[in-house]
Structure formats: C-alpha cells, structure tokens
N, C-alpha and C positions, 0 to 999 in steps of 0.2 A: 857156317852157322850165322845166323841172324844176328848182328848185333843190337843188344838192348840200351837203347837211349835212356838217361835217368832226368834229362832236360826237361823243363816244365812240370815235374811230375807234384801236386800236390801234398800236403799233407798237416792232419789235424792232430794238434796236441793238447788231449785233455787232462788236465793236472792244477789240483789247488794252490799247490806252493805254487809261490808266483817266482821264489828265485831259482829250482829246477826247473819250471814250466821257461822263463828267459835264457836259462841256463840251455836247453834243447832247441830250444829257436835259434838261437845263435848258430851253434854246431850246423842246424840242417841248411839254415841259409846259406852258411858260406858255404857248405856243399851242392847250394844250388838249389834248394827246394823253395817250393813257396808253400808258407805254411801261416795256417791260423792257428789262435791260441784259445778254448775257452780252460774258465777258472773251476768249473762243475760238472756235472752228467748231464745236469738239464740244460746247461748252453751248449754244451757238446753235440747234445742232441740235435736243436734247433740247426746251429750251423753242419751239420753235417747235413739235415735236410735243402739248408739254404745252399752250400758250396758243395756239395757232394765231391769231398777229397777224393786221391786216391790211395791214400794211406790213414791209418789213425795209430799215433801214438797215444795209449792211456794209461792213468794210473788207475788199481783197483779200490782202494779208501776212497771216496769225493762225498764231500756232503751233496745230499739233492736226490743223486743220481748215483749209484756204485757203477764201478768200472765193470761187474759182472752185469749189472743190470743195462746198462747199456752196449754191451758186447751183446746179450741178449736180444735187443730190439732189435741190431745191427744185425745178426745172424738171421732170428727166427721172426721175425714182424717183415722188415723191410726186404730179405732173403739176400741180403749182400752178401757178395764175397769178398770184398776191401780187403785187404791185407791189414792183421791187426798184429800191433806189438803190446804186450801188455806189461806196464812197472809195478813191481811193489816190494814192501819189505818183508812179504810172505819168503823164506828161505826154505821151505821143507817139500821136500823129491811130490808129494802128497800134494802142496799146493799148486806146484807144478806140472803137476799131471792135471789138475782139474782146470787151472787157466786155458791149456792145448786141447782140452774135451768142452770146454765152451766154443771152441772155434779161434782160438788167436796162432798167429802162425811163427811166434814167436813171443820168448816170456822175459824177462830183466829184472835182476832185484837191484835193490838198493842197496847200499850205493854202489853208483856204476860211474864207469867210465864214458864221458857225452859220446869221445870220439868213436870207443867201440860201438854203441847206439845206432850214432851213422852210419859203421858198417853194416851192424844188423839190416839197418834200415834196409841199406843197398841191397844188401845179401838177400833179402825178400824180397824186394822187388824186381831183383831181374829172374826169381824163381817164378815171379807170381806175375810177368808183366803181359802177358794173355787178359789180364785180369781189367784190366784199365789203358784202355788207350788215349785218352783225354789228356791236354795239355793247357798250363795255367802258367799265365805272368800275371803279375801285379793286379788280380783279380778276375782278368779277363781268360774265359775257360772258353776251349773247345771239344768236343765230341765228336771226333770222325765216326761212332757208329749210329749216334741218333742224325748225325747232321744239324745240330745245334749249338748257339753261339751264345754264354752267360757274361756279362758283368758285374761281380759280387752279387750274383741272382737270379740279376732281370735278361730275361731275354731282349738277345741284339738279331732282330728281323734281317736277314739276309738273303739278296739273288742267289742262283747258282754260282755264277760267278764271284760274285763277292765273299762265297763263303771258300771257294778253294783257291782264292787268293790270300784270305785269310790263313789259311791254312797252311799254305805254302809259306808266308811269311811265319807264320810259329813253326814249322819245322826245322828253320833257318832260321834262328833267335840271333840275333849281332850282324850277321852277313849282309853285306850287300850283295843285293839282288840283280840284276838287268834287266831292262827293259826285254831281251833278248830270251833270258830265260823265263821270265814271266810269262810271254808270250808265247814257247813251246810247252811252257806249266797249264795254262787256262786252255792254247788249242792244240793237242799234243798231234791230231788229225791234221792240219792244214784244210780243213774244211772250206773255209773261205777266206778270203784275201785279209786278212787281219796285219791295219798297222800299228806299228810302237803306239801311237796317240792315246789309241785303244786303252789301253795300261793305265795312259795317266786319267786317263777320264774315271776306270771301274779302280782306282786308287783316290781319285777326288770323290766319289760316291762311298767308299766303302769310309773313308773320315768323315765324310757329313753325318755316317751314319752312327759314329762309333760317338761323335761328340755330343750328339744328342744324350747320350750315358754316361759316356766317359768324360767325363769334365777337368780330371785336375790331369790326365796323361795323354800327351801325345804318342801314339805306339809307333807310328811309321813316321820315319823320317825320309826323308829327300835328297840324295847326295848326290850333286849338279853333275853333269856329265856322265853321271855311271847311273843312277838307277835308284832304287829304294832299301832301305834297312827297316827290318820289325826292334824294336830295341824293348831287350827284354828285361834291363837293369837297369 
C-alpha cells in the first residue's frame, strides 16, 4: 500500500472566535500543517479563492457568511471536493445528518477536544488524499497536476526544469539533497552528458526567480560539500 504523506498539506480555518480559531492553528501546526486563518465566511471565501487549501476547517454560525453557506459555494459553485470538517454547537443526530448532506466529510461539536480535531483532520485526509496532491510551505504552493507554482497567489513562472527541481525539493522538506541525486531527479535518462555545475546553475535561476516574490524567505539553502536543502520551517 501506498503510503500517504500529510507533509505540506494545507489547510484553512474558518472561525469567528478568534481564541478556538488560535486554539486550532496551534494544534495543526505542530502537527505540521500549514494553515491560514480567516475570522468570517466572506474571508474564508476570498482566501480559499486566493490559497486554494487542501483542507477547510469551519465553523457553521459566522457573521457575513454561514458555514453552510459557504460549504455550499465550495461544493456546488466552485464544484470542489476539499475535504471539509465542519464545527458547531449544533449537538442533535438531525443536525448531523444535514452537515454530511451538505458535503462535509466530517462534523465536530463543541466543545471538542483540538488534539482529537487533528486526528480527524488526519483521518480524512489520508481517506480523501486522491483528493489534493499540492504541497505548501510558508506560502509557497505547488500543484504537480496543473504544473504550477503559487506564492501567497501569485504565480512563480517556471522552466521545466525549474519546476521538478522545485518539486523534488518539496517532496524532501529538511533533507539534504546532492548534487548526485539532483542530477538523476532532472535527467533520470542520461540523455546527455550532464554535470554537477549543471545543478548549481538551474538552483541559482530557480532563487533569482523565487526572490523576485519571495522576499522575507530564503527556501533553499546550500550546505557546502554535500549539496542543497528545501527548508520548510
């Protein structure tokens, strides 16, 4: 069986209280997620358009925008299938039935426990991870099925190469890389006489490119004799 990575995997928490809304961030971070926050339905909305997580925690009360109202856009407007958790302190079998008939793939009242949350989280995720292949650090998203590159947005223009170098370094978040395997990652063929140099050159292009965006993070670091690291924290 396939094992399901939960590395990189986004995810949006929409929730008015702002000490449950910090209260859930915390939990999924340390478990590794990255995750935005909005306070309403209708920021919820917008960043979901702008970061296209791959998970959405909501609660159903929000002024602006209801949790059902925007599970709605999310299902039947935009035709995702995110994986949705939905909170409230709806406790009756009845409202629980109608959250699962909106499309949520999982329901949570209040008060809950964060850390079982992040199980949930997990537990849906590796049921639904067909679902989103895209991987996210510190803003910057990738799409191995569109073949495109976001930071907090904006598209980052990329070679072929640049972009399954990319790629390979978010697959391998912390690790150092080598020049060695780098170089059976971009020419897995031996097609032609390719050396080490090579690397550091589509590594010096792929950071002119990222800084032109990325301004306050350096992603790839340089560790002298051995090769490069994507650093994801």
């Amino acid at each position: 069986m396939k094992k399901v990575t939960l590395q990189g995997k986004s995810i949006l928490i929409a929730e008015d209280d702002p000490k449950i809304r910090n209260l859930i961030r915390i939990y999924l971070e340390n478990a590794g997620f990255e995750v935005w926050e909005a306070e309403d339905g209708l920021v919820a909305k917008e960043m979901f358009e702008t970061y296209d997580p791959c998970f959405v925690v909501m609660d159903l009360m929000m002024p602006h925008m209801s949790g059902e109202e925007l599970c709605g856009w999310i299902r039947e407007e935009l035709k995702s299938d995110v994986p949705i958790i939905m909170l409230t302190a709806k406790v009756s079998e009845e409202d629980r039935i109608k959250g699962l008939q909106m499309g949520a793939d999982d329901y949570v009242t209040k008060p809950f426990s964060p850390q079982e949350l992040v199980v949930r989280v997990e537990t849906v995720l590796k049921r639904t991870a067909q679902r989103c292949s895209k991987i996210s650090y510190k803003g910057l998203t990738i799409k191995p099925l569109k073949g495109e590159v976001k930071f907090n947005g904006h598209v980052l223009p990329l070679t072929h190469h640049e972009y399954k170098l990319l790629y390979f370094f978010m697959r391998n978040p912390n690790q150092i890389l080598t020049r060695d395997q780098i170089l059976q990652e971009l020419y897995p063929n031996d097609e032609k006489i390719v050396v080490e140099r090579t690397i550091d050159v589509h590594v010096s292009k792929l950071r002119e490119k990222m800084k032109e965006i990325v301004e306050t993070s350096d992603f790839i670091e340089t560790i002298r004799g051995m090769g490069y690291r994507f650093v994801a924290v």
